[in-house]
PDB file of N, CA, C and O in Angstrom, chain B, residues numbered from 101:
ATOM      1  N   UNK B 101     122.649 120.202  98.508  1.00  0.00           N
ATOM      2  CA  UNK B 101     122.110 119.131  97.710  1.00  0.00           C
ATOM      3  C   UNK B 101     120.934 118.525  98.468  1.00  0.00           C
ATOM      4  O   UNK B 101     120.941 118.373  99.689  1.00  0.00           O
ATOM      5  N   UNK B 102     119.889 118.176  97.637  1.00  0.00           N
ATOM      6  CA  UNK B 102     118.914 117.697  98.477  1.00  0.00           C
ATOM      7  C   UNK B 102     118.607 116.446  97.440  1.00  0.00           C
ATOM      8  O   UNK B 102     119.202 116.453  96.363  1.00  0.00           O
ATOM      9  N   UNK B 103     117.877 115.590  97.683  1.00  0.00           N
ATOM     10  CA  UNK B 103     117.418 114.264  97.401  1.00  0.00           C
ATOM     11  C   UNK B 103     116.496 113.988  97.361  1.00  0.00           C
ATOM     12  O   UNK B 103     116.107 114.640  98.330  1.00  0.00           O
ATOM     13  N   UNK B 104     115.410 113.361  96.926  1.00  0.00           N
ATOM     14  CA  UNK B 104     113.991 113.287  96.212  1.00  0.00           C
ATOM     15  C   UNK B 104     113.986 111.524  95.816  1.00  0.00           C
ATOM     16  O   UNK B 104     114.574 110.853  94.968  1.00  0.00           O
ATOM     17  N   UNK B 105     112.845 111.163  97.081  1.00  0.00           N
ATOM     18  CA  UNK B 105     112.342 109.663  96.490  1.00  0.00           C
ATOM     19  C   UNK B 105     111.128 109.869  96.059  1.00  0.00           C
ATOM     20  O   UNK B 105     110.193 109.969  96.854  1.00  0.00           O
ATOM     21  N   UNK B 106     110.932 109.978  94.478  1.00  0.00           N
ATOM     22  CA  UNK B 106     109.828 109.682  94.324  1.00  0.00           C
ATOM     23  C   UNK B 106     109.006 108.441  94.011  1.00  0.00           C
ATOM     24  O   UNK B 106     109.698 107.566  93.491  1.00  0.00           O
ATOM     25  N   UNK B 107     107.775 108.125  94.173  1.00  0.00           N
ATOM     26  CA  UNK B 107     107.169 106.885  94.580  1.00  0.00           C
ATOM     27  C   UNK B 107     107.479 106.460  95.546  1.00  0.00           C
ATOM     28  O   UNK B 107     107.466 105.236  95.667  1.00  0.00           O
ATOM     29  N   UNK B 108     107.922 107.367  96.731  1.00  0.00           N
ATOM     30  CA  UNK B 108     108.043 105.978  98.003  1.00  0.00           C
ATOM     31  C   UNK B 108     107.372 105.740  99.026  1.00  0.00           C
ATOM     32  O   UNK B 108     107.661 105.132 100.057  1.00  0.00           O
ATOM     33  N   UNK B 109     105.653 106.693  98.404  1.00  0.00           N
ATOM     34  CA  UNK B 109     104.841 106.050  98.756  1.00  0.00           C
ATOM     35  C   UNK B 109     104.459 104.505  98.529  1.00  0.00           C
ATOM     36  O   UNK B 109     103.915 103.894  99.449  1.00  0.00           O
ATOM     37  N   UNK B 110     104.696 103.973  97.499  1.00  0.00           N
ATOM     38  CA  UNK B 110     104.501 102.685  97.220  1.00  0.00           C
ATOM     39  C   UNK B 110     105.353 101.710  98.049  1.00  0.00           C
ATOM     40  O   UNK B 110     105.068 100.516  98.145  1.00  0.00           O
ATOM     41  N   UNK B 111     106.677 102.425  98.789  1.00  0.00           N
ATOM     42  CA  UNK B 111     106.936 101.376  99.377  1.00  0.00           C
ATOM     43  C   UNK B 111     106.925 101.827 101.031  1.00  0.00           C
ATOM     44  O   UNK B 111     106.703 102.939 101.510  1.00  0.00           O
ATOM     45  N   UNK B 112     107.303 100.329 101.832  1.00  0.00           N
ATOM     46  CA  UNK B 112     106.912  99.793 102.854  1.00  0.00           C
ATOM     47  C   UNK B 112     108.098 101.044 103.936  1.00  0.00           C
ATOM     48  O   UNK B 112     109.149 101.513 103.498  1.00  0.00           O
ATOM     49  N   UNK B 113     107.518 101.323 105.351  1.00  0.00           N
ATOM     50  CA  UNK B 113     108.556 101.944 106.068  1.00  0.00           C
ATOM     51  C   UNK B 113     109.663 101.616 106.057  1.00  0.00           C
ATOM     52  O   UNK B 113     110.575 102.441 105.996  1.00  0.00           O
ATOM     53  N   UNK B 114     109.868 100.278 106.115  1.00  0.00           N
ATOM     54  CA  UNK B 114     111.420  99.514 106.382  1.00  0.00           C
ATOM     55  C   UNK B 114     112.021  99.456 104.810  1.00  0.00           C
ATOM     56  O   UNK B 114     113.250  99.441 104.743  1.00  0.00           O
ATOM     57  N   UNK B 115     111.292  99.422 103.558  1.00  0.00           N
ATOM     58  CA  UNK B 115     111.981 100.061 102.354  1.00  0.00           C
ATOM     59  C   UNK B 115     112.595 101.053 102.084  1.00  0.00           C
ATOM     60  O   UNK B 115     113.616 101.222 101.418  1.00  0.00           O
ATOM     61  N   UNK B 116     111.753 101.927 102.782  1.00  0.00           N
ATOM     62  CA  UNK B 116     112.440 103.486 102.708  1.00  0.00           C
ATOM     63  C   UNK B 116     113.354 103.304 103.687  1.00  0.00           C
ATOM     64  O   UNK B 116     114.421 103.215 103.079  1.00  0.00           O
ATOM     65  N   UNK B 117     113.526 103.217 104.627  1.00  0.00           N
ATOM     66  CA  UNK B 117     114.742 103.110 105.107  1.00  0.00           C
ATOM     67  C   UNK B 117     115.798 102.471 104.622  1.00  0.00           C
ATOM     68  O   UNK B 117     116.899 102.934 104.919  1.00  0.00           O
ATOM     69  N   UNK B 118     115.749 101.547 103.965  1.00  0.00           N
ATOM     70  CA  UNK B 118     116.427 100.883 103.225  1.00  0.00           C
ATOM     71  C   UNK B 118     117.191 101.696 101.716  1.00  0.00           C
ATOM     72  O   UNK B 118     118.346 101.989 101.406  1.00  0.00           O
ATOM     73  N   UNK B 119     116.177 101.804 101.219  1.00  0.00           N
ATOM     74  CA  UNK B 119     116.170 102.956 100.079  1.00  0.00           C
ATOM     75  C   UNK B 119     117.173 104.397 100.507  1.00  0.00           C
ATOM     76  O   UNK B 119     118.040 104.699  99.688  1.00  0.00           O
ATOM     77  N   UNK B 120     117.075 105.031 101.442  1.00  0.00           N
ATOM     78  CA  UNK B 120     117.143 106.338 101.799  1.00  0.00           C
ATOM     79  C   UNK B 120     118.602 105.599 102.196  1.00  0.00           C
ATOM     80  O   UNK B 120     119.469 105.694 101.328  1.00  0.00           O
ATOM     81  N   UNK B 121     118.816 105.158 102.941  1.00  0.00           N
ATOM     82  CA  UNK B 121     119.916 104.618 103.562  1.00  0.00           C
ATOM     83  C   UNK B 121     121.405 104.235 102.178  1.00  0.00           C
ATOM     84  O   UNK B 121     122.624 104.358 102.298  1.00  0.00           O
ATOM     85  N   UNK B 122     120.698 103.842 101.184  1.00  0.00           N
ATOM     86  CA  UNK B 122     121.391 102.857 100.383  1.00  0.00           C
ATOM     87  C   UNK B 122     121.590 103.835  99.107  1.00  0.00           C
ATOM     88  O   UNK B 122     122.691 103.856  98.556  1.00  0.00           O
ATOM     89  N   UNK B 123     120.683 104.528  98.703  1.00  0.00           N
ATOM     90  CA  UNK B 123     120.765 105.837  97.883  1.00  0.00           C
ATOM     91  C   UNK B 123     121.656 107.038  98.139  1.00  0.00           C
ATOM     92  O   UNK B 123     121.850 107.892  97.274  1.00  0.00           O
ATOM     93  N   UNK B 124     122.181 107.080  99.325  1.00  0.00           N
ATOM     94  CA  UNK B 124     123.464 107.543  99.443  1.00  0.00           C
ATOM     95  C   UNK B 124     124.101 107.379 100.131  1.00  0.00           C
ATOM     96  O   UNK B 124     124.362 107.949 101.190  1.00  0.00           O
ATOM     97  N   UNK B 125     124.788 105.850  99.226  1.00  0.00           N
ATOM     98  CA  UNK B 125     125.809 105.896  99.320  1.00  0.00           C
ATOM     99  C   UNK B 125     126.276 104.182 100.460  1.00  0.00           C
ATOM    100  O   UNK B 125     127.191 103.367 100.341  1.00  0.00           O
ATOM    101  N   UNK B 126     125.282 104.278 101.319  1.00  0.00           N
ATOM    102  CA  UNK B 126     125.952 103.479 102.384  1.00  0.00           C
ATOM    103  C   UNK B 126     125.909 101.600 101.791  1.00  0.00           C
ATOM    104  O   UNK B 126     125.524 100.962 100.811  1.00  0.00           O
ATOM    105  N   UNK B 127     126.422 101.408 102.817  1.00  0.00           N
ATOM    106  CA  UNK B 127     126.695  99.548 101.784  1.00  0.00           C
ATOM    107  C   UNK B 127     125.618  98.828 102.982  1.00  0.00           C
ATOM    108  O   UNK B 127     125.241  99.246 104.076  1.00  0.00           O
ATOM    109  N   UNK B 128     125.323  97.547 102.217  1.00  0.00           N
ATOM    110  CA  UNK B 128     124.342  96.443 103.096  1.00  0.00           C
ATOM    111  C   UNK B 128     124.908  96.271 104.651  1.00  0.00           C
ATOM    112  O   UNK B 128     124.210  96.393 105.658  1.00  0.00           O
ATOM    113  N   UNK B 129     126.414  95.940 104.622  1.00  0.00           N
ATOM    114  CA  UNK B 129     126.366  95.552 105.784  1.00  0.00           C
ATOM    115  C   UNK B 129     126.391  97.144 106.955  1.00  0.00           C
ATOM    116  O   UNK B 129     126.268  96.885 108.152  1.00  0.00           O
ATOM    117  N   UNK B 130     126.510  98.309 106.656  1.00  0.00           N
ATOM    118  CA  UNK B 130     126.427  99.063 107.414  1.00  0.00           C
ATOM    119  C   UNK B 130     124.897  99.659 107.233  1.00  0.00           C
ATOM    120  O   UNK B 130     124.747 100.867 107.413  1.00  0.00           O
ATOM    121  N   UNK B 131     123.667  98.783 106.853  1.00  0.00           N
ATOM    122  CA  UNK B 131     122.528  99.705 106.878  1.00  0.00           C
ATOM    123  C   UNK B 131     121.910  98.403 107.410  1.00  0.00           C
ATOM    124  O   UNK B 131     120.682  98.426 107.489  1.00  0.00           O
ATOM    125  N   UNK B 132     122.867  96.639 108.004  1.00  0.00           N
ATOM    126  CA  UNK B 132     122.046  96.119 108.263  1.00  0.00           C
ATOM    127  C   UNK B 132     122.155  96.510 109.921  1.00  0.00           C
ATOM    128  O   UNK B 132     121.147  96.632 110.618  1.00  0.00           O
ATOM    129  N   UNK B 133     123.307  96.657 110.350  1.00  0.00           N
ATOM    130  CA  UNK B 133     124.114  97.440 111.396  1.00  0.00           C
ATOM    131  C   UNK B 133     122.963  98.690 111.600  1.00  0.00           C
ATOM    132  O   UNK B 133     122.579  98.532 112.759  1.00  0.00           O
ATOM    133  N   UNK B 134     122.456  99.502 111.196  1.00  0.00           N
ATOM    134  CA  UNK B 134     122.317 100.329 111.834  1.00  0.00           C
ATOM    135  C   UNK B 134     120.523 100.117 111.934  1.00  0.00           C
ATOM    136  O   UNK B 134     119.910 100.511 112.926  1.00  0.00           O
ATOM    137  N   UNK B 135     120.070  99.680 111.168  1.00  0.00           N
ATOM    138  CA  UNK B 135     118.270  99.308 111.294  1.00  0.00           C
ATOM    139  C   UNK B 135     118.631  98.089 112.055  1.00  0.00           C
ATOM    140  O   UNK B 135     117.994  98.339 113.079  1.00  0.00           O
ATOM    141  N   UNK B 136     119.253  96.839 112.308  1.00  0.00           N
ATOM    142  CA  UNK B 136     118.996  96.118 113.284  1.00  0.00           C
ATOM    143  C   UNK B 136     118.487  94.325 112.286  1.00  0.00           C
ATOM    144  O   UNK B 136     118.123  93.212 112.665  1.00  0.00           O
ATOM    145  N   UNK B 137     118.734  94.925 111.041  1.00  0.00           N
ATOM    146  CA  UNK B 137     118.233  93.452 109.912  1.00  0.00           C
ATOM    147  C   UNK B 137     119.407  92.823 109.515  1.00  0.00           C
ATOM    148  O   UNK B 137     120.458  93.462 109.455  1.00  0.00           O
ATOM    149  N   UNK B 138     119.348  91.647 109.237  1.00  0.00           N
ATOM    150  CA  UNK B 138     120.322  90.929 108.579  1.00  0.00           C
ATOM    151  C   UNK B 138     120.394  91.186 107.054  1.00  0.00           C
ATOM    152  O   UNK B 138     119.469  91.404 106.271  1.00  0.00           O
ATOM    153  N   UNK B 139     122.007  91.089 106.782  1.00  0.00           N
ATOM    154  CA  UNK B 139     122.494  91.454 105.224  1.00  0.00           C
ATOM    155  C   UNK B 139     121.571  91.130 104.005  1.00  0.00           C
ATOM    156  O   UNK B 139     121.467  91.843 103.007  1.00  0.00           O
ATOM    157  N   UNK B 140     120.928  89.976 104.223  1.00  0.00           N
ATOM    158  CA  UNK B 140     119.926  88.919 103.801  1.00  0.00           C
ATOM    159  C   UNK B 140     118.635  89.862 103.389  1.00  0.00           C
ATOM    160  O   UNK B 140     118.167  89.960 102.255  1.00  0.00           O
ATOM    161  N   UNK B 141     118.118  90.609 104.716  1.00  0.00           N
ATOM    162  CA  UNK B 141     116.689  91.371 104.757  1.00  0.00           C
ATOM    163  C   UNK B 141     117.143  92.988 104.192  1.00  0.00           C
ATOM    164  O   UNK B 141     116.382  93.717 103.556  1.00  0.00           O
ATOM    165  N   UNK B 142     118.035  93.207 104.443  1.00  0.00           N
ATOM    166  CA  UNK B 142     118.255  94.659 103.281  1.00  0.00           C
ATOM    167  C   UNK B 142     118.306  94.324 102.185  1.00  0.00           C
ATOM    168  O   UNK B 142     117.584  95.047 101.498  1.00  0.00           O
ATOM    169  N   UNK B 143     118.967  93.320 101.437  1.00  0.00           N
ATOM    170  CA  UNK B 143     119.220  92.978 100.361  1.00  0.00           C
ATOM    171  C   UNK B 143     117.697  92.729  99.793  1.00  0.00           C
ATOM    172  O   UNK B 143     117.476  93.083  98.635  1.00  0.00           O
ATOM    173  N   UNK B 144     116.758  92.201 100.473  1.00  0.00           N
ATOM    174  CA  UNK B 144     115.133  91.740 100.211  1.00  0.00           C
ATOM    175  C   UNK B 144     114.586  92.780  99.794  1.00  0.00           C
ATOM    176  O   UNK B 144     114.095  92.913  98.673  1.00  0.00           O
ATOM    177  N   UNK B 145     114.643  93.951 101.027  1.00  0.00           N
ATOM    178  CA  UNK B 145     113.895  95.187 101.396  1.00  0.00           C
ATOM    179  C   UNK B 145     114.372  96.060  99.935  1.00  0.00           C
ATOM    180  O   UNK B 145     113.532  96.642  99.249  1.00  0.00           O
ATOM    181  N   UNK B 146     115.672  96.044  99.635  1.00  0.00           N
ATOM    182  CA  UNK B 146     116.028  96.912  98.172  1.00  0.00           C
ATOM    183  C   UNK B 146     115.441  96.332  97.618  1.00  0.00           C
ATOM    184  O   UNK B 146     114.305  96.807  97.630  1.00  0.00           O
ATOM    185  N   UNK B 147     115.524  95.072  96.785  1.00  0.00           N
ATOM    186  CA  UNK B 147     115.241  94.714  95.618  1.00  0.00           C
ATOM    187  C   UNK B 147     113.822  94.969  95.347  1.00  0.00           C
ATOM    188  O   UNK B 147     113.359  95.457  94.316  1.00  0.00           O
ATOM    189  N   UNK B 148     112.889  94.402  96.875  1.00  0.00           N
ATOM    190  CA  UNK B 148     111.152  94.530  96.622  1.00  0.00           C
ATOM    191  C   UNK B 148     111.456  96.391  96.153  1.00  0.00           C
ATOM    192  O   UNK B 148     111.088  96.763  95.039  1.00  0.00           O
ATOM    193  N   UNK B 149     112.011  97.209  96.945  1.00  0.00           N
ATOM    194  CA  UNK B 149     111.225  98.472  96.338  1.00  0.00           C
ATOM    195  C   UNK B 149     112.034  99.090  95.060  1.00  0.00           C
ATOM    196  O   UNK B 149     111.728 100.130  94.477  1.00  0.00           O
ATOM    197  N   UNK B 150     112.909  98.407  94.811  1.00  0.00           N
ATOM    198  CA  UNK B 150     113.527  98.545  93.165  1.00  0.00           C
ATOM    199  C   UNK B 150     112.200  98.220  92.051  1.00  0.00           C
ATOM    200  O   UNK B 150     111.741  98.934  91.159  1.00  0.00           O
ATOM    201  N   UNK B 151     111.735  96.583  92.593  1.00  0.00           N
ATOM    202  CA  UNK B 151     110.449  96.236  91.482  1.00  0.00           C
ATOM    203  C   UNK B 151     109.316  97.435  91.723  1.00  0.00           C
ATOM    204  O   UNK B 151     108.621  97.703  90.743  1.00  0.00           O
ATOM    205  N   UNK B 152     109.107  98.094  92.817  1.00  0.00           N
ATOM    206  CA  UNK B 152     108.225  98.451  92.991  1.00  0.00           C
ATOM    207  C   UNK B 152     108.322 100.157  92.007  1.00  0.00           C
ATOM    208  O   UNK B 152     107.359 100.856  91.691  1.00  0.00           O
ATOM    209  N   UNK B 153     109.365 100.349  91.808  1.00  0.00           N
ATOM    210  CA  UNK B 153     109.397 101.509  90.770  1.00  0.00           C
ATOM    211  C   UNK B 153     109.833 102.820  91.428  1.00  0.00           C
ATOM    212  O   UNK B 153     109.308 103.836  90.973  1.00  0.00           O
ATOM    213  N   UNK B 154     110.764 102.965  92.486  1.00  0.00           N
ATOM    214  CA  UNK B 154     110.860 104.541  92.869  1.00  0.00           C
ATOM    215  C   UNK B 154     111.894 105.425  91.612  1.00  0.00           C
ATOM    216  O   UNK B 154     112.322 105.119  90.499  1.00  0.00           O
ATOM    217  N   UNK B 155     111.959 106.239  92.201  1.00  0.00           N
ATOM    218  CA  UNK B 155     113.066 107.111  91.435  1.00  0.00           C
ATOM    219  C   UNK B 155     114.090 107.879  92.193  1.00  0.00           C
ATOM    220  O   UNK B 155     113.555 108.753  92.875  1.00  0.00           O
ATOM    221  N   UNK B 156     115.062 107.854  92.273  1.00  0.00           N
ATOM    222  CA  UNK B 156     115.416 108.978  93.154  1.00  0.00           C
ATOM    223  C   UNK B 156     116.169 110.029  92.593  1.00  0.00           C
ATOM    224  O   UNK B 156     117.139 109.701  91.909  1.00  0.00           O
ATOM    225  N   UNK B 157     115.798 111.810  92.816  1.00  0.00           N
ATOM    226  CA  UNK B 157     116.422 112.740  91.951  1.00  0.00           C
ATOM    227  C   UNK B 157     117.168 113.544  92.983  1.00  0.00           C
ATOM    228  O   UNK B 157     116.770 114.142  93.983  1.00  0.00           O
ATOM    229  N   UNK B 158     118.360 113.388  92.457  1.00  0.00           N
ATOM    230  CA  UNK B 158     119.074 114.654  92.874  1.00  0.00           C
ATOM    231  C   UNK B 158     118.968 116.536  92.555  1.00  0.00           C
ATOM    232  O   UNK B 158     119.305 117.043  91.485  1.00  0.00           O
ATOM    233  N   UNK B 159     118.356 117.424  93.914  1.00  0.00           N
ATOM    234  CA  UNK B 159     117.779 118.721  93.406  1.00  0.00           C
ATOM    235  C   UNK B 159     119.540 119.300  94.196  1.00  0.00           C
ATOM    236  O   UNK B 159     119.824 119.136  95.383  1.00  0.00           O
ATOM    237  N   UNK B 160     120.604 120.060  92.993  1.00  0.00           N
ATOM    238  CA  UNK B 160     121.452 120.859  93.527  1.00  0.00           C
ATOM    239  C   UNK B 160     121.267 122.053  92.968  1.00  0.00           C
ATOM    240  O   UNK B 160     121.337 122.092  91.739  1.00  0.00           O
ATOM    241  N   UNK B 161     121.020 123.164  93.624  1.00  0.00           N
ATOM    242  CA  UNK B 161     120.772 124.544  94.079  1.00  0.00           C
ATOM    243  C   UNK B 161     122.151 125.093  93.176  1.00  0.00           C
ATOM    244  O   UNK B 161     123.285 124.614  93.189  1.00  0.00           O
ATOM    245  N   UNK B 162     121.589 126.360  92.334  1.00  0.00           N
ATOM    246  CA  UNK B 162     122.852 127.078  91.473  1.00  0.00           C
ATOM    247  C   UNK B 162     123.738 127.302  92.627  1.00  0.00           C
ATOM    248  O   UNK B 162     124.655 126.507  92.420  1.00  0.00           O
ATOM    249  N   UNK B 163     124.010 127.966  93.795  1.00  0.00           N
ATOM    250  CA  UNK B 163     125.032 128.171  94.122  1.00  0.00           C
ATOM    251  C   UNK B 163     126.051 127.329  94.283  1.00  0.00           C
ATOM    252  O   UNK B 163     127.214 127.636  94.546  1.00  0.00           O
ATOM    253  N   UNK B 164     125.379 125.724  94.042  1.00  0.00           N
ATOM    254  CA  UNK B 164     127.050 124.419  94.953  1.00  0.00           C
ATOM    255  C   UNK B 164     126.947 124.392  93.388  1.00  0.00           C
ATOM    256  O   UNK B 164     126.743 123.216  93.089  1.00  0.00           O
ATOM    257  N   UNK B 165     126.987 125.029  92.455  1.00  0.00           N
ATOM    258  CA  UNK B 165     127.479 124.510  90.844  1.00  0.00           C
ATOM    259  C   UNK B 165     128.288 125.465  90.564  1.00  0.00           C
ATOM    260  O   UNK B 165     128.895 125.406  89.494  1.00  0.00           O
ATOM    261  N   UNK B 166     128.538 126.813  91.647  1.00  0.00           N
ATOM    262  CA  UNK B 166     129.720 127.661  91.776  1.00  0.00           C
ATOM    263  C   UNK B 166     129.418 128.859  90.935  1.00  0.00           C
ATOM    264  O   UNK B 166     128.848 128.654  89.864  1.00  0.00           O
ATOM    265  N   UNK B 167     129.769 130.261  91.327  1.00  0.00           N
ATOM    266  CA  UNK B 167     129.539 131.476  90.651  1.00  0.00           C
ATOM    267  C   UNK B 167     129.754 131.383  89.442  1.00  0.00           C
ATOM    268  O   UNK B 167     130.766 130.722  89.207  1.00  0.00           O
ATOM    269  N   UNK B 168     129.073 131.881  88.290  1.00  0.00           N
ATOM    270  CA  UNK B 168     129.156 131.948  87.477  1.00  0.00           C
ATOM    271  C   UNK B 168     128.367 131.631  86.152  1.00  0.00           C
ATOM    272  O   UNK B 168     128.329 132.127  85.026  1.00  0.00           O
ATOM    273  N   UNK B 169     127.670 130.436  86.886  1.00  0.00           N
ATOM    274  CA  UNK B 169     127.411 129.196  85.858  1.00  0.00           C
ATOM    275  C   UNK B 169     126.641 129.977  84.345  1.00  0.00           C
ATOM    276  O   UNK B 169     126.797 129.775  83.141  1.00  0.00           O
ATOM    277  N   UNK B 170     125.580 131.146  85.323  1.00  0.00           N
ATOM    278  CA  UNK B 170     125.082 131.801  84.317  1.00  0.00           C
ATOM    279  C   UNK B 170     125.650 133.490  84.140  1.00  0.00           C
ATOM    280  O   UNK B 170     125.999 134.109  85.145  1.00  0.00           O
ATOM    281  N   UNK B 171     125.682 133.969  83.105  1.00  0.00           N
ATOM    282  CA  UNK B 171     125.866 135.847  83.254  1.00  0.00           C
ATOM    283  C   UNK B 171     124.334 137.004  83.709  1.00  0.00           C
ATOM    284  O   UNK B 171     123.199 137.005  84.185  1.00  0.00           O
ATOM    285  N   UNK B 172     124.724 137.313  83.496  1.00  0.00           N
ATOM    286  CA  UNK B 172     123.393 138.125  83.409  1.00  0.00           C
ATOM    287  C   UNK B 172     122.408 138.224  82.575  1.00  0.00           C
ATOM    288  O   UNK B 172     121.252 138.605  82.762  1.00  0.00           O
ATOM    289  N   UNK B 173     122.953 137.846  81.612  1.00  0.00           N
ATOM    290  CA  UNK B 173     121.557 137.669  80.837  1.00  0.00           C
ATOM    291  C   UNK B 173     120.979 136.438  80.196  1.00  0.00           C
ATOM    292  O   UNK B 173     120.547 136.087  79.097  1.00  0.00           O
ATOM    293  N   UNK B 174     121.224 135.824  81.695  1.00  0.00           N
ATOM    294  CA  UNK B 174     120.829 134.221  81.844  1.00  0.00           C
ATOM    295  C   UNK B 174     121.116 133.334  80.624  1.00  0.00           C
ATOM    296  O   UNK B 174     120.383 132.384  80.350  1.00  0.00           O
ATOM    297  N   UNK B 175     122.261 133.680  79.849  1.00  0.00           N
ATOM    298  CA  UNK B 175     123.032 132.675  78.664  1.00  0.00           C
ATOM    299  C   UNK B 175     123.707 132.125  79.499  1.00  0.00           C
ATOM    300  O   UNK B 175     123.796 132.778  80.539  1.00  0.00           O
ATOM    301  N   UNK B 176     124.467 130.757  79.486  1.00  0.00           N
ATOM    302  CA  UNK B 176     125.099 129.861  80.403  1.00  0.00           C
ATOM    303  C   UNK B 176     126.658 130.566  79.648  1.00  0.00           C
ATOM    304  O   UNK B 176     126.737 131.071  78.529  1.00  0.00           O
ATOM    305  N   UNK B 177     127.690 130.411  80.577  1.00  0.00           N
ATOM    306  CA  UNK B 177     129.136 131.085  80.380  1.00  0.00           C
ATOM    307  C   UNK B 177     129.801 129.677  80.207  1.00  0.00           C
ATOM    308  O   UNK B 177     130.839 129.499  79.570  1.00  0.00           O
ATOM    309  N   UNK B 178     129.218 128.872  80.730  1.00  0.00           N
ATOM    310  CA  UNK B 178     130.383 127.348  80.198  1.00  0.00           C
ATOM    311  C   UNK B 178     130.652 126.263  79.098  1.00  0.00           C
ATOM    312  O   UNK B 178     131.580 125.466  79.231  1.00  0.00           O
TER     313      UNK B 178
END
């Protein structure tokens, strides 16, 4: 599985960290713990790059969706 921020050029280094951090999965007080900010300034740092518009897409690869998904003659079997 891989992960995709798009627009995060628009936001700030300490957003993306914030962002990247918080997009999977982890909670405020363990991303204020590990960048060194108070619960207060992650909570800031999300919201500014929420307004600011990213996206984030999940890219999972046919094989982690398990053999099969398609036959051979690329009609889906499920």
């Amino acid at each position: 599985m891989h992960i995709e921020i798009r627009g995060a050029e628009k936001l700030s280094f300490r957003e993306r960290q914030v962002v990247s951090l918080k997009e999977t999965g982890k909670s405020h007080d363990y991303i204020s713990k590990v960048l060194g900010l108070s619960p207060a300034t992650v909570n800031t740092l999300y919201n500014r790059a929420k307004a600011k518009g990213y996206q984030v897409v999940v890219i999972i690869p046919g094989e982690e969706w398990g053999v099969g998904l398609f036959d051979t003659e690329g009609e889906e079997t499920v």
